[in-house]
C-alpha positions in Angstrom: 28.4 -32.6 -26.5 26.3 -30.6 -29.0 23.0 -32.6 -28.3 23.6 -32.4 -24.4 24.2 -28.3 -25.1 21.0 -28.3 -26.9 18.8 -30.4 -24.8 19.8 -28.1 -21.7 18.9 -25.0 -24.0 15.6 -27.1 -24.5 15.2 -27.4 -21.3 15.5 -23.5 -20.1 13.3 -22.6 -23.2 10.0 -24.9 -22.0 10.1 -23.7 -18.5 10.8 -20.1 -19.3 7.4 -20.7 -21.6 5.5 -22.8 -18.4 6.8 -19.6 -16.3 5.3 -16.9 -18.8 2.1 -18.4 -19.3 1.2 -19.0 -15.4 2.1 -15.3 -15.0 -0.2 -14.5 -18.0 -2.9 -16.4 -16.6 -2.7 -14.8 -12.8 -2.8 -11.4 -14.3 -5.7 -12.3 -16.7 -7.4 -13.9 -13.7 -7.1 -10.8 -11.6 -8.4 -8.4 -14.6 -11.6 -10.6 -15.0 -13.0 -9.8 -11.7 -15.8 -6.9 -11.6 -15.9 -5.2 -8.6 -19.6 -4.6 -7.6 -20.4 -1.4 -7.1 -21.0 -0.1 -3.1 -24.6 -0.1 -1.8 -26.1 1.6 1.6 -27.1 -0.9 3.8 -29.8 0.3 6.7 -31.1 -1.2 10.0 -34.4 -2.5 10.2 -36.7 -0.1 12.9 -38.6 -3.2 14.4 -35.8 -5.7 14.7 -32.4 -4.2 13.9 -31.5 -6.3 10.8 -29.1 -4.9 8.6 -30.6 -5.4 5.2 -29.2 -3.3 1.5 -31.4 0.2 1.3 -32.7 -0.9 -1.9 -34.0 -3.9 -0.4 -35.7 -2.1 2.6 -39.0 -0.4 3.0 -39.4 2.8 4.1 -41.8 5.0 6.0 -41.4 8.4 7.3 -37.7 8.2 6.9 -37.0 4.5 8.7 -36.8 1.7 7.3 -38.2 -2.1 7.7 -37.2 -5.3 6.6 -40.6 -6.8 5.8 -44.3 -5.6 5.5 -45.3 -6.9 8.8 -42.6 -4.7 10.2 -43.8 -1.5 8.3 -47.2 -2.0 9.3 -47.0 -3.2 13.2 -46.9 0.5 14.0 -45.3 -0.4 17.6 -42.1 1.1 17.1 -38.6 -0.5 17.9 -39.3 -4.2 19.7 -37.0 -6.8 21.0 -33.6 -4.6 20.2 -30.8 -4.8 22.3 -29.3 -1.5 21.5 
């Protein structure tokens, strides 16, 4: 009777320990994740491609996507808005 009392006791003891750690580990998970911080993202004058502002060229307040884009001069082409 005693070993069968302690075995159970056993027991509950190694899954309240299995229980604890898998809750340690989902909050620890969670707390390792950086957020990134929040970037503008503007639409390309030529084409209309959303691209991240610091990625984007810009001239005379618009921005472009690529060289080619900043230089063609010819103003919005081939949008559909």
């Amino acid at each position: 009777m005693g070993l069968r009392f302690f075995l159970v006791l056993l027991g509950i003891w190694v899954i309240y320990l299995v229980f604890r750690r898998t809750v340690q580990q989902r909050q620890s998970r969670g707390a390792k994740h950086k957020e990134l911080p929040a970037v503008d993202v503007v639409c390309c004058h030529r084409c209309g491609t959303h691209l991240p502002a610091p990625d984007a060229l810009e001239l005379d307040g618009r921005y472009f996507c690529c060289p080619e884009h900043r230089d063609d001069g010819n103003g919005p082409a081939n949008r559909t808005e």
